[in-house]
C-alpha positions in Angstrom: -5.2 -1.1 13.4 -6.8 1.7 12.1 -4.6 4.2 13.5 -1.4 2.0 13.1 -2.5 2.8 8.8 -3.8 6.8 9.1 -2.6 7.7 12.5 0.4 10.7 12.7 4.1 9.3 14.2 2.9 10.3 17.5 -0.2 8.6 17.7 1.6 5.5 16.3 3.4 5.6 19.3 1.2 6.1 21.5 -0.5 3.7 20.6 2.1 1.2 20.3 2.9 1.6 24.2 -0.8 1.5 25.3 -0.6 -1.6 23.7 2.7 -3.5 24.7 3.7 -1.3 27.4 7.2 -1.7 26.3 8.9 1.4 25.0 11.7 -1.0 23.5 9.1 -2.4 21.2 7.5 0.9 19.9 11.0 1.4 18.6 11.4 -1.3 17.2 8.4 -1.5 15.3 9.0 2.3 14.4 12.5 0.9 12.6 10.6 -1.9 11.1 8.1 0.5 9.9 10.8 2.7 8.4 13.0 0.2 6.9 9.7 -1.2 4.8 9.5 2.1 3.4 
């Protein structure tokens, strides 16, 4: 979680797919991320 709050776009991501191994829902958290901007 830590890295999901300080970690750069690319880490975010990487992180994202370690975790759900899904590449469809890295993006799709990245546009929920961005649209709560």
């Amino acid at each position: 979680e830590a890295l999901l709050r300080h970690g750069n776009g690319a880490q975010v991501q990487r992180e994202l797919l370690e975790r759900t191994g899904s590449l469809r829902e890295v993006v799709s958290a990245c546009v929920r991320r961005t649209q709560a901007v």
